[in-house]
C-alpha positions in Angstrom: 21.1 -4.9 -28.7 21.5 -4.2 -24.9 19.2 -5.8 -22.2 18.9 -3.3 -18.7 15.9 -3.2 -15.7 13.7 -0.7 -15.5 12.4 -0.3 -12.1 11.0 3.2 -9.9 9.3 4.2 -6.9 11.5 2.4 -4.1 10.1 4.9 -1.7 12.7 3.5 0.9 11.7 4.5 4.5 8.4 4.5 3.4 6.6 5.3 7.1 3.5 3.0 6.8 1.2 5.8 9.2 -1.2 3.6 8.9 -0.1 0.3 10.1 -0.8 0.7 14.0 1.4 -2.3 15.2 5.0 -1.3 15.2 6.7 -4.5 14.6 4.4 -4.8 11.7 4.7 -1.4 10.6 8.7 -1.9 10.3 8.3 -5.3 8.7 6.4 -3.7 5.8 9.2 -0.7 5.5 12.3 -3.8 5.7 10.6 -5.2 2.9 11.4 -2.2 0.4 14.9 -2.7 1.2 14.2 -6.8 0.3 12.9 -5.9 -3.1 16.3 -4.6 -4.1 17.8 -7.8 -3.3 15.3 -9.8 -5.2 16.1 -7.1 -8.2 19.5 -8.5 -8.0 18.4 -12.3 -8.8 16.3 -11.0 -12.1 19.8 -8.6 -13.0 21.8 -11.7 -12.4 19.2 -14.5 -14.2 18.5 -11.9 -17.0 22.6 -10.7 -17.4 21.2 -7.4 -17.1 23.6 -4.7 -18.1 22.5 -1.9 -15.7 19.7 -1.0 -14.0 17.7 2.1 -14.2 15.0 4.1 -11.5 12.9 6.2 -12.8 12.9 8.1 -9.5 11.5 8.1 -5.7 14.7 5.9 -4.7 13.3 7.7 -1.6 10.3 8.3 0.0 11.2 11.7 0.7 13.6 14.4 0.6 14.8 14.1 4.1 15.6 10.5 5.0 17.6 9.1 8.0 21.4 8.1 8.0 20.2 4.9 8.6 17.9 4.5 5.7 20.2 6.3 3.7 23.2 4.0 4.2 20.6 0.8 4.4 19.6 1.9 0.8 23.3 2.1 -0.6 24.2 -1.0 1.4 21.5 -2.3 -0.8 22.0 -1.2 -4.5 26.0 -2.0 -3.7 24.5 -5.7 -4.3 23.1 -4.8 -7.6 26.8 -5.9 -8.4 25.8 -3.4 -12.2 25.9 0.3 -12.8 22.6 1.8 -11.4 21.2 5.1 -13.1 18.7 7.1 -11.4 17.1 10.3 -11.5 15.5 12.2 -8.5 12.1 12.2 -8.5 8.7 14.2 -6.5 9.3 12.1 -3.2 13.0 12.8 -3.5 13.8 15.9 -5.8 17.2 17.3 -6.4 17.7 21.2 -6.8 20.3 23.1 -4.4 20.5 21.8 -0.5 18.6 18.2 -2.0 19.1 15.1 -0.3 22.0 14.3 -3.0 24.2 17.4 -1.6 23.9 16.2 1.9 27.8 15.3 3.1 26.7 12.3 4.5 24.9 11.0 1.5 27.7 12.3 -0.8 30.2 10.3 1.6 28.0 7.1 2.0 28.0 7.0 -1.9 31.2 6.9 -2.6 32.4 4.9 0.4 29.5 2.5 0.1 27.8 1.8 -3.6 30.3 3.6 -6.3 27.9 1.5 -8.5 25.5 4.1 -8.1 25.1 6.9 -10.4 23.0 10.0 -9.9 21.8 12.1 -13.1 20.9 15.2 -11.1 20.4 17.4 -14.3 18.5 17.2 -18.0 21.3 16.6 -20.6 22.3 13.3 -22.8 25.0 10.9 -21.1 26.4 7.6 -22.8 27.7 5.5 -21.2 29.6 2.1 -21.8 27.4 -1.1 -20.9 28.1 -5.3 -21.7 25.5 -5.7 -24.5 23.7 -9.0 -25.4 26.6 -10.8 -27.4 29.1 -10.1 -24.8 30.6 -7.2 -26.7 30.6 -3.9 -25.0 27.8 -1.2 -26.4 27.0 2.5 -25.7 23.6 3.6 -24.8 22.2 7.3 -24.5 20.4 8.1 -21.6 18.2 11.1 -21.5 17.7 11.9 -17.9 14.6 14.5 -16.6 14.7 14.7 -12.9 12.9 16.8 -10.9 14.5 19.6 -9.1 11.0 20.8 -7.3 8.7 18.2 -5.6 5.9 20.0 -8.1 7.1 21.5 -11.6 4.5 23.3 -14.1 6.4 22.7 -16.8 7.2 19.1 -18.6 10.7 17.7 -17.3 10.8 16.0 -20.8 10.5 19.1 -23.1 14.4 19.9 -23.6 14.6 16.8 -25.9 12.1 18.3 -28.3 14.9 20.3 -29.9 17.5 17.9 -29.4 20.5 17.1 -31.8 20.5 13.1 -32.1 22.8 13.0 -35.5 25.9 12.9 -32.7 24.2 9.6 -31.5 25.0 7.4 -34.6 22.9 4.6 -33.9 23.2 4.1 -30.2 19.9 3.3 -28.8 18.6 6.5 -27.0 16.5 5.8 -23.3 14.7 8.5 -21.8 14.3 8.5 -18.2 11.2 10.2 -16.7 8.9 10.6 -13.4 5.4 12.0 -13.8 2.2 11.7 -14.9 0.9 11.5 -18.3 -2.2 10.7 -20.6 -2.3 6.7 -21.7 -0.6 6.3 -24.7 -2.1 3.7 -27.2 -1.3 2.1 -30.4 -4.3 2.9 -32.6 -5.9 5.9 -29.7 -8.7 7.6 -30.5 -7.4 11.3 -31.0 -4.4 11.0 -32.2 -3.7 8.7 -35.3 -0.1 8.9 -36.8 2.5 5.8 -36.4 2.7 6.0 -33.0 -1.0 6.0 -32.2 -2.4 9.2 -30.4 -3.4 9.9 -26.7 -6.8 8.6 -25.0 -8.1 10.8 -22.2 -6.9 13.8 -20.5 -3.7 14.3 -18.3 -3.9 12.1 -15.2 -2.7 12.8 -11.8 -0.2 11.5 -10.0 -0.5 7.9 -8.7 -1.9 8.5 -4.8 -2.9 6.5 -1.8 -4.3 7.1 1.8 -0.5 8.9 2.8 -0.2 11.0 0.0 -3.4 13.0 -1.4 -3.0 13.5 -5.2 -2.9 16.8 -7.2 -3.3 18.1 -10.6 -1.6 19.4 -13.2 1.9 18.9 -12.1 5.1 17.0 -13.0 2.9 16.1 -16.4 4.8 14.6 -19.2 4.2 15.4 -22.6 4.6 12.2 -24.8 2.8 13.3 -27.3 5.5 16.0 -28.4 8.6 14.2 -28.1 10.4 13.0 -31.2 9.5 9.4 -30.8 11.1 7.9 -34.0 14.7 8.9 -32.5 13.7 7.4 -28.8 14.2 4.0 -28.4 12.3 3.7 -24.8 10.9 5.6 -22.2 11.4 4.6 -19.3 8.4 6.1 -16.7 8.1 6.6 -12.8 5.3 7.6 -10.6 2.2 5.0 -11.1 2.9 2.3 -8.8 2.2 -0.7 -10.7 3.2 -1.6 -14.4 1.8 0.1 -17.2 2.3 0.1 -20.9 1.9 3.4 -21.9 2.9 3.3 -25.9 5.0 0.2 -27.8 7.8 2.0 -26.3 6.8 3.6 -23.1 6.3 2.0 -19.4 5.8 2.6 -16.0 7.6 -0.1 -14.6 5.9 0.6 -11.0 6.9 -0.3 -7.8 9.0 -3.6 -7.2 7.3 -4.0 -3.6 3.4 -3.5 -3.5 3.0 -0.4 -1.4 -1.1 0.6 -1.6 -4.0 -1.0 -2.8 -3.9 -2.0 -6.2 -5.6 0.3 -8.6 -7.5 -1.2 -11.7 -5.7 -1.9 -14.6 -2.3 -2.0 -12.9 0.1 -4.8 -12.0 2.0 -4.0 -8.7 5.1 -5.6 -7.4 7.3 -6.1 -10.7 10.3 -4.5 -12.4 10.4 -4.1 -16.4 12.9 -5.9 -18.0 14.0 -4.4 -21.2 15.6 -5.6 -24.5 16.6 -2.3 -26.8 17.9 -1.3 -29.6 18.5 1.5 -32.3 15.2 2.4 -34.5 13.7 -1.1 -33.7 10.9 -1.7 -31.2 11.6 -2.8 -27.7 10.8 -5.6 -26.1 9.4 -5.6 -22.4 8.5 -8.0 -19.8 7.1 -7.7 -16.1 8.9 -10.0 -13.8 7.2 -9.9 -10.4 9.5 -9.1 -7.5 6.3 -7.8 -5.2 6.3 -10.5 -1.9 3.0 -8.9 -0.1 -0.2 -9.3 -1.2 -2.8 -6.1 -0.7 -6.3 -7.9 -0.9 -9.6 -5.9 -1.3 -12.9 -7.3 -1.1 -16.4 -6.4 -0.4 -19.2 -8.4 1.2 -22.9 -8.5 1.5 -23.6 -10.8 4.8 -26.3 -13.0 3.6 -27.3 -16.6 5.0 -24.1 -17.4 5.3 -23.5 -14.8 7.8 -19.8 -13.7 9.3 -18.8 -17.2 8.5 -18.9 -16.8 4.8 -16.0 -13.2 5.1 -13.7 -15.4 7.4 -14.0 -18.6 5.0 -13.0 -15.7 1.9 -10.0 -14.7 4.1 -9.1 -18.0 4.6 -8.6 -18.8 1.5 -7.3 -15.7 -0.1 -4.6 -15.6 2.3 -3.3 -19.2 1.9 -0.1 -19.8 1.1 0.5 -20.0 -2.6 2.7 -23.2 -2.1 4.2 -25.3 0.5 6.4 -23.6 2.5 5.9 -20.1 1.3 4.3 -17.3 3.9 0.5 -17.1 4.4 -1.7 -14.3 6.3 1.1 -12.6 7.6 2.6 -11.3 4.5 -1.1 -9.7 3.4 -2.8 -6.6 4.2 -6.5 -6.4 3.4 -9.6 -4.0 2.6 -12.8 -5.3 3.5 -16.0 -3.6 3.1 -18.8 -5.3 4.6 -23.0 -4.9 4.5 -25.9 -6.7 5.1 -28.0 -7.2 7.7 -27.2 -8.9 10.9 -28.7 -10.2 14.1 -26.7 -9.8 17.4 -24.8 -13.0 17.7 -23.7 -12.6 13.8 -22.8 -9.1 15.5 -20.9 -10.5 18.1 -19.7 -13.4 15.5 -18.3 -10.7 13.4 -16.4 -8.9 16.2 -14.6 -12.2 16.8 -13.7 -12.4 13.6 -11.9 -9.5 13.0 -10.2 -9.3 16.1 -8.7 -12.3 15.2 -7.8 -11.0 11.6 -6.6 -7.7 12.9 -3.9 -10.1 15.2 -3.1 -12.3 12.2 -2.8 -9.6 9.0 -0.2 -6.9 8.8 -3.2 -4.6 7.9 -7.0 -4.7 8.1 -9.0 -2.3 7.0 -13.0 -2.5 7.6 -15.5 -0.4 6.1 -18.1 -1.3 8.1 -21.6 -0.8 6.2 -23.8 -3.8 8.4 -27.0 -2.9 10.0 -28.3 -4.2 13.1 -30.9 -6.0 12.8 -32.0 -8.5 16.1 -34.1 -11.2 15.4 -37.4 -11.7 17.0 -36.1 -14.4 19.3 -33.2 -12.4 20.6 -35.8 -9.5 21.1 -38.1 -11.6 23.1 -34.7 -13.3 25.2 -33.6 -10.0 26.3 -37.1 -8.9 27.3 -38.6 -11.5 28.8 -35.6 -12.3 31.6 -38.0 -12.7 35.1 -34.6 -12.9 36.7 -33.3 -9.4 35.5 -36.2 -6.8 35.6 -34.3 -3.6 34.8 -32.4 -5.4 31.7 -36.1 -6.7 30.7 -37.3 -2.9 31.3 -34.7 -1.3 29.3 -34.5 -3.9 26.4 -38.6 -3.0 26.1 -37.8 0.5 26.3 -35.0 -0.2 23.3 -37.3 -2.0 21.1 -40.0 0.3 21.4 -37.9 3.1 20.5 -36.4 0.7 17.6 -39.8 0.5 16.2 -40.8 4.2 16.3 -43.3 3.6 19.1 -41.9 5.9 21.8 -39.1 9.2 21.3 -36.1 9.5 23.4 -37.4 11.2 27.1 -37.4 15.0 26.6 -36.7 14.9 23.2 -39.8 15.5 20.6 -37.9 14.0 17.6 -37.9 9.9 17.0 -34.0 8.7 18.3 -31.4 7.9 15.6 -32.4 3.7 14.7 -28.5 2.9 14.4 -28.1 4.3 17.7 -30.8 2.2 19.4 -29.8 -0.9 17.5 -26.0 -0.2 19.5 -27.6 0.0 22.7 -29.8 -3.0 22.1 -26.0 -4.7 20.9 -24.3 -3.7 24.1 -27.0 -4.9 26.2 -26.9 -8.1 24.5 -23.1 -8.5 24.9 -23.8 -7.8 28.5 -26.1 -10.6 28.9 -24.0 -13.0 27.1 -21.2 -11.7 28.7 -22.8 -12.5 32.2 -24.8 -15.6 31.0 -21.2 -17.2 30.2 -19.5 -16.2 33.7 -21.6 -18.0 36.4 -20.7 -17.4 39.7 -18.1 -19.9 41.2 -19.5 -22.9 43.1 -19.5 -23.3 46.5 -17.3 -26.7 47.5 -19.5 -29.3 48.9 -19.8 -29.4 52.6 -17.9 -26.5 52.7 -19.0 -24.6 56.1 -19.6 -21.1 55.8 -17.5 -18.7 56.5 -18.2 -16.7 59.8 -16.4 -13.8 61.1 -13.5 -14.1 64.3 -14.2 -13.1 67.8 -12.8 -9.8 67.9 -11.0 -9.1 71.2 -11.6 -5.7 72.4 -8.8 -4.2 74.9 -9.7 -3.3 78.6 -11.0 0.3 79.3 -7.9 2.3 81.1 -8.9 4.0 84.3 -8.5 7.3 85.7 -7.8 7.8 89.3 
């Protein structure tokens, strides 16, 4: 019996495109690098033997020196052997990453811990097992050599030879996509249970646009009595896919969580020979990646900011808040102009506090009968009166847009009624400045004009 960590998809200089803020943007990338740390605490609290990445150590096949040597620096604190195979972010093949000099010298001057199974083949290797006693494992390694391979990376151990393997417990290693696997599925049947659904796609986000039918695995065909565990990459957040398969998913949240997924944990595995493993999720995630939708009622904008409030809220004394979160919000209802202007406040003032915000911003415009009248009734303001008539009576169909036969777009009238009104509120709340009492006023100086030159 031998206990290891499962863990894939580091993604380590991960860019983050779509966090604006720099400072913010490199927080988020620093805190991939983190995540390995906090893997060494469960290695060291579990006695972990090794540790094993089911590929994307990277975030792609060209990384800096720096994130290069940041990530070695990294795994060097592991303080355990780490196995890893390349997978689509960071494929081997000839000229790879892995071939680079400098990553060939960082390794060994830097993290000799580190081992690299660049090709399909069985490799035991020596590990501290559960009773202090040394044990030998098989690992059965399937990297990627291509970013996107038609055929399955696992099908070599179909017509593998186990007798040599006594009874060492066997661990496949794998990254790719693959049809949920189920005790009891629905079109399967046998011991293992069968296969529910068709192939699935790679795990994707807003950075990376999924595609199909590549880098699939085919569980279905490996010779599952003589595997022990299958250790999976490529969905970001832990899945069980069989009794003895699992993604393990990302240990830092990256995306927006996707139903049915737990994001932000490592697997920590308990093997061995022809018995069932045993698997636990132990979170090592630190961000939280909120999404939430809202239909502005009577409550107004006041109701989203007390939601953000409290989902944001520190989870215990002392521990970080808004700024470790990065939210989704998508927002309808209708609203008058000062829940307009309301709501503008409010996420300016979320944008400043979150690392992300994203808004989908489904609201219509809808001003109220008094802010109507207020607008166009102002004796002191005669053209803002005249065009906040001519706005409302386009609003309500009675008049088209001048030279234009067809009836002007509503969401583009209710704007123009919005920026008028944030004009008038704007200048309402900026009165002029106050003359000082008994101040004389200010008249100009004498202004002494030369004398004429004569000619004689």
């Amino acid at each position: 019996m031998i206990t290891f960590l499962h863990t894939a998809d580091w993604q380590i200089g991960k860019p983050f495109a779509s966090i604006a803020d720099p400072a913010k943007r490199a927080r988020v990338q620093q805190e991939r690098v983190e995540a390995i740390r906090r893997i060494g605490s469960v290695v060291r609290e579990r006695r972990a033997a090794f540790v094993v990445v089911a590929g994307d150590l990277f975030d792609s096949a060209t990384p800096t020196n720096a994130t290069v040597a940041t990530a070695l620096g990294a795994i060097a604190s592991l303080e355990v052997p780490v196995y890893c195979i390349p997978g689509n972010h960071d494929h081997g093949g000839p000229d790879s990453l892995w071939e680079q000099p400098f990553f060939k010298s960082e390794h060994r001057r830097l993290a000799a811990n580190f081992h690299l199974l660049l090709d399909p083949g069985p490799v035991i290797v020596d590990a501290a097992g559960a009773d202090g006693g040394t044990t030998s494992v098989v690992l059965l390694p399937c990297p990627l050599r291509r970013r996107h391979v038609a055929e399955d990376p696992t099908a070599w151990i179909r017509g593998l030879d186990f007798a040599p393997f006594g009874d060492r417990p066997r661990i496949m290693i794998a990254h790719g996509s693959t049809t949920v696997f189920a005790p009891g599925g629905s079109t399967g049947g046998g011991a293992h249970g069968g296969f529910i659904g068709p192939g699935s796609t790679s795990q994707a986000d807003e950075e990376e646009p999924a595609g199909g039918g590549i880098n699939t695995l085919a569980l279905d065909r490996l010779p599952l009595d003589e595997l022990d565990y299958l250790a999976l990459g490529d969905w970001h957040g832990f899945l069980a896919a069989g009794s003895k398969a699992c993604y393990s998913g990302a240990p830092e949240i990256d995306r927006f969580p996707k139903p049915g997924q737990r994001p932000g944990h490592v697997a920590v595995v308990t093997v061995s020979r022809a018995a069932e493993p045993r698997v636990e999720p132990v979170a090592t995630g630190r961000f939280r990646w909120l999404v939430h939708a809202a239909a502005l009622g009577d409550g107004g904008p006041r109701q989203l900011d007390d939601w953000l409030s409290e989902a944001t809220r520190p989870a215990a004394a002392g521990e970080a808040g808004f700024d470790t979160c990065l939210t989704r919000l998508e927002v309808s209802g209708s609203i008058s102009l000062a829940e307009r202007a309301e709501l503008d406040r409010l996420v300016e003032s979320w944008t400043a506090r979150l690392l992300r915000l994203d808004l989908d911003d489904q609201t219509v415009l809808a001003p109220s009968a008094d802010e109507i009248r207020e607008l166009a009734e102002r004796p002191g303001d005669p053209i803002i009166a005249r065009v906040a008539s001519a706005l409302v009576e386009m609003l309500q169909g009675a008049t088209p847009s001048a030279g234009d036969e067809s009836p002007p777009d509503p969401d583009v009238v209710r704007r123009g009624i919005h920026l008028l009104h944030a004009l008038v509120t704007t200048a309402d709340a900026d009165p002029p400045e106050p003359q000082h009492v008994g101040a004389e006023p200010a008249t100009a100086s004498p202004v002494e004009h030369p004398p004429k030159e004569t000619t004689s």
